[in-house]
N, C-alpha and C positions, 0 to 999 in steps of 0.2 A: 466299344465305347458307348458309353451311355446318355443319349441324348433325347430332346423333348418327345422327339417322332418315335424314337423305340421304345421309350417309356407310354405314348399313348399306343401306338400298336400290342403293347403287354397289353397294358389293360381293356382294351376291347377285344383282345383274347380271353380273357379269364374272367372278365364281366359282359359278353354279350348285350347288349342293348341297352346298358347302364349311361352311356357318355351317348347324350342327343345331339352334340356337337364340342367336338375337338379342335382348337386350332392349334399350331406348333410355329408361329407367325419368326420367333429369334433365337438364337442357340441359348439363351437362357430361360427361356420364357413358355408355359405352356397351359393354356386356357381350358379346360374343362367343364360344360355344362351338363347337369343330369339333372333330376327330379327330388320331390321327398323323399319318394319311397326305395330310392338309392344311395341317398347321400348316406348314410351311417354305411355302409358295404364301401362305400371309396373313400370315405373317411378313414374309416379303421382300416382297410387297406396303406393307402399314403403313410399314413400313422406309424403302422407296425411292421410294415415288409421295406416300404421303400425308406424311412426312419426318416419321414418329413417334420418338420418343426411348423407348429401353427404360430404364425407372424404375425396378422392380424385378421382381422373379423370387419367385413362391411357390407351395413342393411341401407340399399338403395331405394325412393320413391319413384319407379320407374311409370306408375299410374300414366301420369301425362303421355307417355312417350307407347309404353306397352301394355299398360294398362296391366302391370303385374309389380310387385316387390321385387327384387333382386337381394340375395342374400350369399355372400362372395365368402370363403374362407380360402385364405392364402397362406401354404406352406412351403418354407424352405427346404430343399434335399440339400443339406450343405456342402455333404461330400462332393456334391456333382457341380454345384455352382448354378440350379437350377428353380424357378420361382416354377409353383405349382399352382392354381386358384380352382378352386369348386364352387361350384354358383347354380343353386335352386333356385326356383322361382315359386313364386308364393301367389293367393289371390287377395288382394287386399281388403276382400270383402269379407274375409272369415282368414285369416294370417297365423296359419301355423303352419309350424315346423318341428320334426321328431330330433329333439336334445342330441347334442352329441360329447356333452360335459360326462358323462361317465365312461365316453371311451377315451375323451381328452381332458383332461382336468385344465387345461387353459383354454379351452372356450366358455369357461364359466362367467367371465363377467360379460364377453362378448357379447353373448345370449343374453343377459340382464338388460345390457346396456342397449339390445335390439327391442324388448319390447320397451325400455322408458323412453327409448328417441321414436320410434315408428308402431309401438303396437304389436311386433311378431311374437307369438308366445311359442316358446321351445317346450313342445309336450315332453313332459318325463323330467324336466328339469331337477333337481334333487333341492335346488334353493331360491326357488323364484322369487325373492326380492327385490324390491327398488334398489337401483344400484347410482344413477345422476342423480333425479329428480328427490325430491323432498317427500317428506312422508303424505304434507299435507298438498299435494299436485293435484287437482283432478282426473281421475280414472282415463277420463273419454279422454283427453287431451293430449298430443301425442307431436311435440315441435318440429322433430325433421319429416315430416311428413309436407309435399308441396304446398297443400292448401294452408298452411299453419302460415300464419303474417309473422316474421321476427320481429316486431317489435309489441306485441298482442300480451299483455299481462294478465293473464287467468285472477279468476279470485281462489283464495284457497277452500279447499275442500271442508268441509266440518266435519266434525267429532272423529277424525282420523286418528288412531292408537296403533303403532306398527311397533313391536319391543323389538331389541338386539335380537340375534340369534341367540339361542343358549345352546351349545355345541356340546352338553354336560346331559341334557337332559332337564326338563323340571324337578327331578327330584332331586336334585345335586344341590349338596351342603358344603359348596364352595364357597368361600370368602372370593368378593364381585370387587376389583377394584377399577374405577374407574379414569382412563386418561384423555382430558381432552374435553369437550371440541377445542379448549385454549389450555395448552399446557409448555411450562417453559422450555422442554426440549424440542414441542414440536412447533418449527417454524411457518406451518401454516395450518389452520383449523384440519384437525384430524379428530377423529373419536373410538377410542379401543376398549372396548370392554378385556378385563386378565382375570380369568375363573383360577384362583389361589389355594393350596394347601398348605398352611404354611408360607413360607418362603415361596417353594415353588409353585411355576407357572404350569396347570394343567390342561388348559383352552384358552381360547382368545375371540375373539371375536371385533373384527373393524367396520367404521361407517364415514365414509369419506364424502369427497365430492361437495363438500360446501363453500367453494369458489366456482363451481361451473360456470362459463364465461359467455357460451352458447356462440364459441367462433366459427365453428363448422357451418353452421348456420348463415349467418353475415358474411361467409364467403361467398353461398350460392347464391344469394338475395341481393347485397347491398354491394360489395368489395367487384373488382375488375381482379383480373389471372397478375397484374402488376402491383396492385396493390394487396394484394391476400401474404406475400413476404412480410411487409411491416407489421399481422394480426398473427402470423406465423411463430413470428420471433419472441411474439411476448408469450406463446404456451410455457414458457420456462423463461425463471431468470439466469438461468447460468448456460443452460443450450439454448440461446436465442440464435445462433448460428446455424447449428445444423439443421433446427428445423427449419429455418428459410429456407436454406440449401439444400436440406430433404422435399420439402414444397415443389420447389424450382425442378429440381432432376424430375420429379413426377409429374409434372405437366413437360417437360421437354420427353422426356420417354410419349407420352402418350402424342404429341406434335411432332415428335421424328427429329428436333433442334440438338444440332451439334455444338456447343460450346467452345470457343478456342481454348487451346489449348492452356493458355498464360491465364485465364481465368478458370479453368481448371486448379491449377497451381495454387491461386490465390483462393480459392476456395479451401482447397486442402490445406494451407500455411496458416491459415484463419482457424479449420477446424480443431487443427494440433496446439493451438497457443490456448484455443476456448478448452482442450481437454487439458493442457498444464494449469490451466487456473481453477479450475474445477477439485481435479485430483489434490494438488496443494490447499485448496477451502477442505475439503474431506477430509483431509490428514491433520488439517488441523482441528476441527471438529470431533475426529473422532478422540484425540488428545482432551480436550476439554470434557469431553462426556464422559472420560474415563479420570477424570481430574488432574491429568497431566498438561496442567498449560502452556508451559516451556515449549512443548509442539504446538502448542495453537499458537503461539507469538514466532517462532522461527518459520514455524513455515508459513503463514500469514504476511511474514517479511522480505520470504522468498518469493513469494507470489506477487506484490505489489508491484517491481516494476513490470510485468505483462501485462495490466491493465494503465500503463502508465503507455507502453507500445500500443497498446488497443483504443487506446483514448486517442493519439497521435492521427493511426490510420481511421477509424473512424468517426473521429469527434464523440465517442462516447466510451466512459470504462466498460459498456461491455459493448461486446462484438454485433453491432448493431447498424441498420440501413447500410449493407452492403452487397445483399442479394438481389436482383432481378430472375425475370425467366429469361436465359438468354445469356447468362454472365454475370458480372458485377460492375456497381455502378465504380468503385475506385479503383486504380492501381496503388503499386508498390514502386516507388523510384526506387534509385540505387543508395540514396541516404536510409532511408526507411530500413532496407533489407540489411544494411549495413548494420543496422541500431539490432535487430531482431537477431543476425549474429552472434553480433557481444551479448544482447544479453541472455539467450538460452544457453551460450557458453560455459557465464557466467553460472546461471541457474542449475546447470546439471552438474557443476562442482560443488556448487554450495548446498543442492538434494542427497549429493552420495558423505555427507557430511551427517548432514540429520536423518538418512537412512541409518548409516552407523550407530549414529546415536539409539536410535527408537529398538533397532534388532538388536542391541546389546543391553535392552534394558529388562530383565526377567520378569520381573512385578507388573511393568507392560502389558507383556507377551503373555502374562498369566490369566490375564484378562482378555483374552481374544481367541487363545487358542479351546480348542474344544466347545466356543460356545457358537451360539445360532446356529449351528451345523446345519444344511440342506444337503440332503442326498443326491447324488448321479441321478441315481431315478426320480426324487422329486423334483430335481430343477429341469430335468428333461420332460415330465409328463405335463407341468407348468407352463411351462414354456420361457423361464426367465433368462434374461442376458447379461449380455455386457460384464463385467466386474463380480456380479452375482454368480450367472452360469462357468463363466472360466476360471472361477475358485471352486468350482462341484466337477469338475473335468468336463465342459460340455464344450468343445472345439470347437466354437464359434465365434468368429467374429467378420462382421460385414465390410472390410477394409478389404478383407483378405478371401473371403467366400464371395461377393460381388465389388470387385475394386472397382473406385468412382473413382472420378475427377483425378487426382495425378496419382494413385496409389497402381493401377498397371506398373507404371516408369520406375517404379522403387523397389529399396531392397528392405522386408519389410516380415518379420515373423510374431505372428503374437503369442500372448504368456497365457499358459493355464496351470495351475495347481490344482494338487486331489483333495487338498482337506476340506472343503466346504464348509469351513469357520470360519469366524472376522479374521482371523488371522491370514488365512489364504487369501480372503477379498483385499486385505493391505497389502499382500507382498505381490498381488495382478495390478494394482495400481502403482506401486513402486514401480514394476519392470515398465508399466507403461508411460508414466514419468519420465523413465530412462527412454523408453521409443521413441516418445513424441520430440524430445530434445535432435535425437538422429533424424530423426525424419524429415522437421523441421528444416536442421542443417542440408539434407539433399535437396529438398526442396529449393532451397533459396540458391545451392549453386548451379543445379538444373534450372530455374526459371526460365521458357520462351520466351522471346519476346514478341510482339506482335499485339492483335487488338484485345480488348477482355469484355467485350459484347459482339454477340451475333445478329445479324440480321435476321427478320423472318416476317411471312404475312401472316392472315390471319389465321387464327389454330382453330380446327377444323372442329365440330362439334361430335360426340357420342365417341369419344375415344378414349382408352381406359390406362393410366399410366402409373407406374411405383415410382417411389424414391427411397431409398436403402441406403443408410448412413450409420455409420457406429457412433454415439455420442459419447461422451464419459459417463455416461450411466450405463449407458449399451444402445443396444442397435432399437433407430425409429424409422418409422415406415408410415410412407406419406402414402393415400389413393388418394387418384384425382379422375374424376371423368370430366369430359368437356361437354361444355353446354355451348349456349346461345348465348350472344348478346353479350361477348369479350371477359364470360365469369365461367367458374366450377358449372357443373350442374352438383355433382358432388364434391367434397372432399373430406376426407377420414383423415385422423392422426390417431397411430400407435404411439404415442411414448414410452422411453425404455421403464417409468417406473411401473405403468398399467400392468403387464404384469410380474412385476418382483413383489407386489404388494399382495398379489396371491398367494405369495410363499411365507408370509410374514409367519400366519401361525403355526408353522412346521416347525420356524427355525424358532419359536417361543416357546415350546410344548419341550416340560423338562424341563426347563433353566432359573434361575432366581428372579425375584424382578427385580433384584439390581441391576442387571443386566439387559436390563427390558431399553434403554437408551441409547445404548451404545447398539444392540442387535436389530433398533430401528434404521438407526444411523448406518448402519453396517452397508445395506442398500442403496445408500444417499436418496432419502426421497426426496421427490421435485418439491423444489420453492422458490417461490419468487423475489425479483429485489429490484433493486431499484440502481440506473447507474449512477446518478451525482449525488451527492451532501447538497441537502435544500437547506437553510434555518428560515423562518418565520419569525422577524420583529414582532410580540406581541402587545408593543404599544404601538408600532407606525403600521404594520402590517407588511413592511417591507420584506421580499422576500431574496436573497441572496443563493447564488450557486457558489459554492468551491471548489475550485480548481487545486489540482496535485502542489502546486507550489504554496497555495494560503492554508492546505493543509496541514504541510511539515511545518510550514510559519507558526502555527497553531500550537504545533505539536513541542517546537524548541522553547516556545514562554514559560516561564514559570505553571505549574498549573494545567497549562494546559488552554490560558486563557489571555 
């Protein structure tokens, strides 16, 4: 059997003096530190023998504390159910580190994203561009670093010219079209460059990151470990759940707080409703992109009453202020679970309807099938998840390789398909439609009862904790270290689109740019939204909310008015 301790005694067999310190501290969990001049040798090790999956990437300011960088990369062994992390340390007087993107093609933005937040340069990198910051940031200037004030406005840099990448060459007599930063498919500032032949798409190249929000930041600085859940939630508008409750597990992993069980539950019962309103916005989306609106109106109409159930138990349409560290501030009475009953009941009869409908519609299916394809091997060397990787055959999913909160107590198998087209990534979302309805239902007739907050005192400082959630985009992964003074010292968010957005120009390379909307879409990238209907009087300046019922009120007038 393969566990933390025989996996670290391998390797200090076959790398002698590589790991300067080991610990094997939980049967899932195994800590790793070595140097520069070993990390590519355990890297590529993990990588290729033991078929680790790189999770996330995190560059810590340990100055204050050790007076050194901390540079963490954390892989899943997924067959084993085992978290791995490697952690160089760096001088921050001169901060580098030897690349390890050409033996992993998913620590490519990681490494980007380390020297824009702290400075670390990844010698050998094959693409060192700005990956957060703005073209025009100053050089020297570097935010997550301790001495950086959050609230400190730089001026910007002058006569700064940073072009796209051209992935063609300068001599390439491609037709450049360009999409974005404001374009109507894409619902939040994006920027794509598509190097064209014709029709077809031969390169691409993207420039993101023009909402960076700098939350990681104002968690260390400003926020307390109970209030960093409400700055959590808004990373996304549609997983504003998981990631609280990805937040929450990882300061409770790194504090040792056991959560009761009944809040366990309602964590999980919450997760699965945020992934049925998710997958139903998707499916109707991807309908409309494809100019099939009949699916964006049915299943749009399917979806409505679950934020109508989420508005109920939260007071907001979406799944919002419900997480603490420690549990959740609400329960569920026995009305509430009642309503949640009928209506996924309801919803999974009325999904295997418009399932039917969509798989028997050719002209559809003509449109999805054989396009965006990612390979097995690219979605594995990438590192992509969720909905993306288990349409490329990549048997992963963290419900079920690290089951949280009530997924132990269930009976619970997840969907993967080989084609790694949109059409695969619709029919892992369809089955998981169909899961989350079963799930759901165990859920609600399992519930414990008992409290849904824990006790605890204060959470001790320098201690290092995960949170591992599958969202409806796929698996996010919270670090958190504790500090002083009731805050992070750090805290990191992976979210699931970080990297599927790696994969984008695989699955663009060859295809028409017809198909450039629907194979963005294919990934659901993150966007944000808002939960209520505001209008703005713009003679009184009155401002009004609507509620579900002045809606439909709305909706029956003539008009619409």
């Amino acid at each position: 059997m393969t566990t933390p301790q025989t996996i670290l005694d391998d390797i200090n067999a076959r790398f002698p003096g590589c790991v300067t310190r080991g610990l094997a501290p939980q049967p899932d969990r195994l800590y790793l530190r070595t140097t520069t001049e070993h990390i590519r040798t355990l890297a590529a090790y993990v990588f290729n023998d033991l078929k680790g999956r790189l999770v996330t990437g995190v560059c810590t300011d340990m100055g204050p504390v050790t007076g050194e960088y901390d540079i963490i990369y954390a892989f899943s062994l997924d067959a084993e159910g085992i978290l791995l992390t490697l952690t160089e340390p760096t001088d921050p007087k001169d901060p580098k580190v030897p690349t390890l993107t050409d033996l992993i093609p998913g620590a490519d933005w990681h490494e980007r994203e380390n020297y824009d937040m702290l400075g670390v340069v990844a010698e050998g990198h094959p693409n060192p561009r700005r990956l957060l910051l703005s073209e025009d940031w100053p050089e020297d200037l570097f935010p997550m670093r301790k001495d950086f004030p959050h609230d400190f406005k730089p001026p910007k840099a002058e006569k700064i010219t940073t072009p796209l990448r051209d992935p063609l060459g300068n001599e390439s007599k491609a037709t450049i079209i360009s999409v974005g930063p404001f374009f109507p498919t894409l619902d939040e500032p994006a920027y794509f460059r598509l190097f064209c032949e014709g029709e077809e798409i031969i390169g691409s190249d993207y420039r993101g990151f023009f909402s960076h929000r700098g939350i990681e930041k104002l968690s260390d600085t400003v926020l307390d470990y109970n209030q960093v859940p409400f700055m959590a939630e808004r990373v996304c508008g549609i997983c504003g759940f998981v990631h609280s409750a990805c937040y929450c597990m990882a300061v409770e992993d790194a504090a040792g707080i056991e959560i009761p069980p009944r809040a366990k539950y309602i964590r999980s019962i919450m997760m699965e409703l945020e992934r049925l309103h998710s997958h139903l916005l998707w499916l109707g989306l991807a309908g409309h992109y494809l100019g099939f609106d009949t699916v964006l109106m049915q299943s749009w109409r399917i979806r409505e009453p679950i934020m109508w159930l989420v508005e109920e138990i939260t007071g907001n349409r979406k799944t919002y202020g419900m997480n603490l560290v420690g549990g959740v501030r609400r329960d569920l009475d026995s009305a509430i679970c009642d309503k949640i009953m009928a209506a996924v009941t309801k919803i999974g009869i009325e999904c295997e309807e418009l399932i039917s409908a969509v798989a028997g519609d050719e002209s559809l299916k003509m449109r999805m099938v054989k396009v965006g394809v990612l390979s097995h091997e690219d979605a594995r060397g990438i590192c992509v998840v969720g909905p993306t990787a288990r349409a490329s055959g990549v048997h992963i999913d963290a419900r079920a390789d690290y089951p949280y909160a009530a997924f132990p107590d269930l009976d619970f198998k997840p969907s993967f398909h080989e084609g790694g087209d949109i059409w695969a990534r619709t029919l892992v979302r369809v089955d998981e439609v169909r899961s989350s309805v079963d799930l759901i239902k165990q859920m609600i007739t399992k519930l414990p009862e008992g409290e849904i907050m824990a006790g605890f005192g204060p959470i001790p400082a320098w201690r290092e904790g995960y949170g591992i959630a599958e969202a409806p985009r796929g698996e996010c992964v919270h670090y958190v270290q504790t500090g002083k003074d009731n805050r992070p010292y750090r805290w990191r968010v992976r979210a699931a689109t970080y990297p599927q957005l790696q994969a984008v120009p695989l699955m663009l390379k060859g295809m028409s740019i017809g198909d450039f909307p629907i194979i963005i879409g294919s990934i659901d990238p993150c966007f944000s939204c808002t939960e209520r209907v505001l209008t703005v009087d713009t003679k009184s300046k009155a401002i009004r909310t609507y509620t579900e019922k002045d809606l439909l009120a709305l909706t029956r007038r003539a008009g619409g008015r």
